[in-house]
N, C-alpha and C positions, 0 to 999 in steps of 0.2 A: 329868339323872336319868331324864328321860323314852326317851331312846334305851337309857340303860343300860337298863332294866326290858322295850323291846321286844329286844335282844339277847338276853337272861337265856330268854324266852319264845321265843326263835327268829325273830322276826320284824326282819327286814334294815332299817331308817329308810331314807329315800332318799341322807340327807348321807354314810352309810355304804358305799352302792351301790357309786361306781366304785372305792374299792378292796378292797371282794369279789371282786368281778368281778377285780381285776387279782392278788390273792393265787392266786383258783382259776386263773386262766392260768397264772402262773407256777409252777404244778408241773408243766406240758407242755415249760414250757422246759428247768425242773429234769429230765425223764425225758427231754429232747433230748441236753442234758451228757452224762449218764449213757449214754444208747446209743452216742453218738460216740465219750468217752472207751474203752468195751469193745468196740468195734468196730475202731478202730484199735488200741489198748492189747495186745490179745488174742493178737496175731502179733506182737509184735517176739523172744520170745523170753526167755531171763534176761536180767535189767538187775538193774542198783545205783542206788536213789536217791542225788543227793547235793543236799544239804541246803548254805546258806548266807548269806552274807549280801548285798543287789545292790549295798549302797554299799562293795566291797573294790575298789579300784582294780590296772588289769594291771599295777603294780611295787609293790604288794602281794607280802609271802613266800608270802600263802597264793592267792592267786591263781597264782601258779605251782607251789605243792603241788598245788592243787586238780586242775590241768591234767596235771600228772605221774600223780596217783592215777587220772584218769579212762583214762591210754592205757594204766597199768598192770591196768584190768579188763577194758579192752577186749583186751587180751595172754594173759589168763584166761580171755576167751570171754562176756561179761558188754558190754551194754549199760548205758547211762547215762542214764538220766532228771534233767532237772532242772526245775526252775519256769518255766525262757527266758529269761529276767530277764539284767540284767548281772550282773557281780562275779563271787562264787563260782558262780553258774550258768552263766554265759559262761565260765569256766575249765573248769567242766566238760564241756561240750558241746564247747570247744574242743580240749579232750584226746582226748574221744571222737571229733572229724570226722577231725581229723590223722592219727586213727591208724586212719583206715577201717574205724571200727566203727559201730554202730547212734547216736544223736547226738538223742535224745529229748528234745521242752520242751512242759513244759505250762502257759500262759501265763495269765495273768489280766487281766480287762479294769480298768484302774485311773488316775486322770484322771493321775498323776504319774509315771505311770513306764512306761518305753520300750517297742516293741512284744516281739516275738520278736525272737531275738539271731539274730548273721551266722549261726551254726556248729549250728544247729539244720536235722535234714532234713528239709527241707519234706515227706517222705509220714508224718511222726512228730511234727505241729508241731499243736495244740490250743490255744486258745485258750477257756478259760473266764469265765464271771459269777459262779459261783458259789465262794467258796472250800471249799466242805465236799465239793463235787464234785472240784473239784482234788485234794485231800487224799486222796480217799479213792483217787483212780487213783495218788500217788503212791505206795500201798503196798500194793493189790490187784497191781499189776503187777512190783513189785519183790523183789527174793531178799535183798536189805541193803541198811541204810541208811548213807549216812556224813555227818557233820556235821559241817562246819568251823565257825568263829567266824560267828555272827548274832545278827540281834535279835528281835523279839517273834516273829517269824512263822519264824523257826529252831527259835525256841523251843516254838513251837506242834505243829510238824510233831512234835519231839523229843518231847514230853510225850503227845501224843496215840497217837505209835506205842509208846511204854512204856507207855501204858492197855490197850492193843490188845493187849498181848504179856504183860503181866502181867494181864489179863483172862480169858486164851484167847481173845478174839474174833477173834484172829488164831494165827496157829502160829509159832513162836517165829523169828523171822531174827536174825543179827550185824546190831549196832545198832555203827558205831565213831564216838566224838567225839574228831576228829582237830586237837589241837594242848593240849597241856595247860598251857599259860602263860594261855588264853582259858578254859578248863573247870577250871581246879584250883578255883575259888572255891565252882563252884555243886555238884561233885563231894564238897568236904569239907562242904557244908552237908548235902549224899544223907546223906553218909556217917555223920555226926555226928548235926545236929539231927534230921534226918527218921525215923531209925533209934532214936536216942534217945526220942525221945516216941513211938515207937510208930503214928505216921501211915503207916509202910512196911516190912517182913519185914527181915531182915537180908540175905535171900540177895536181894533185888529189885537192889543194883547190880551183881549180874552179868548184870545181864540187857543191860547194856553193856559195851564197851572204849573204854578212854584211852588213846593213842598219840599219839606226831610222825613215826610210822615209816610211811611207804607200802609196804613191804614187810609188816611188821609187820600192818597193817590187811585188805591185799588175801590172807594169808596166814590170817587169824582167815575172813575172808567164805568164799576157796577151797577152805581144807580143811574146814565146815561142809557142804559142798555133795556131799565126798567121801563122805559117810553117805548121803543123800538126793535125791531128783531135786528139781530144781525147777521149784516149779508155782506158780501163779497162786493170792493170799491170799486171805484173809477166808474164814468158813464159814458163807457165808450164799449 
């Protein structure tokens, strides 16, 4: 009680000290992310995020979708960002090396799981601590987003760029969630429940596309782009 009540007054207890001290460091790291990712980020050009899952293995369908939609935007003039990761990020990046386009990943530092993939270009390869700093470069730097099948952290990326674009805190990109035998469940819940009780507008699931078509997808991103130049997000 005694520490609470010197906190409350401002005053730091000693047992409190080293991790003040290490909270206030850590927003020099957090401003280190940040200049790295827009420093590198800044120059590659239009890209497409693609969004997935790291445990899809390479005879995976959509591992091979994945790898086909990336050479197909690379064919469009679009780079490819991914997480680095395996699975659908390793499809991606893999699509984009093969096909001698831009081949971006931006990594996170995590005890379980592998570093940077082969197929990432080492002048476009980031490796972050923080995920809110990842996050935010994978949609400051991107013109669309596309989302294969994943889990919570698909899911994250998905929900926070629909905040972001149904906020205005970003300006509006082609969102495509690409396979709908994986998205039909959570799409009829949009669709139904969320709309139903009034938690979201009616017009909010247009604010994506559901396809299996790579054609279809890179088609909804390209001609989007035929109105507009594309530039670097967020309006801040």
């Amino acid at each position: 009680m005694e520490d609470l009540e010197n906190l409350k007054r401002g005053n730091i207890p000693d047992n409190y000290r080293a991790g003040y001290d290490r909270d206030i460091w850590s927003i020099f790291k957090i401003m280190g992310e940040f200049v790295e990712g827009y420093d590198t980020l800044f120059k590659i050009g239009p890209c497409v995020s693609i969004f997935g899952s790291a445990r899809t293995k390479p005879e995976d369908k959509y591992y091979g979708l994945a790898t086909d939609f990336a050479r197909a935007l690379i064919k469009k003039g679009f780079g490819v960002i991914t997480g680095a990761g395996p699975g659908i990020m390793e499809a991606g990046n893999k699509g984009a090396s093969e096909e001698n386009g831009k081949s971006v990943g931006l990594g996170i530092s995590l005890p379980h799981e592998q570093g940077i993939n082969q197929y990432v270009d080492p002048h476009y390869a980031i490796n972050f601590n923080y995920f809110f700093v990842r996050k935010v470069m994978f949609i400051k730097y991107a013109q669309a987003l596309v989302v294969f099948p994943g889990g919570f952290g698909t899911l994250d990326e998905l929900f926070e760029s629909l905040t972001l674009v149904q906020t205005n805190k970003i300006s509006k990109i082609p969102i495509v969630l690409f396979g709908t035998e994986y998205w039909k469940g959570l799409t009829d819940w949009i669709n139904s429940t969320m709309i139903e009780w009034g938690t979201i507008s009616e017009n909010d699931p247009e604010l994506f596309t559901v396809t299996d078509s790579i054609e279809e997808g890179v088609e909804v991103i390209s001609s989007f782009y035929e109105k507009q130049e594309p530039l670097p997000n967020f309006y801040f």
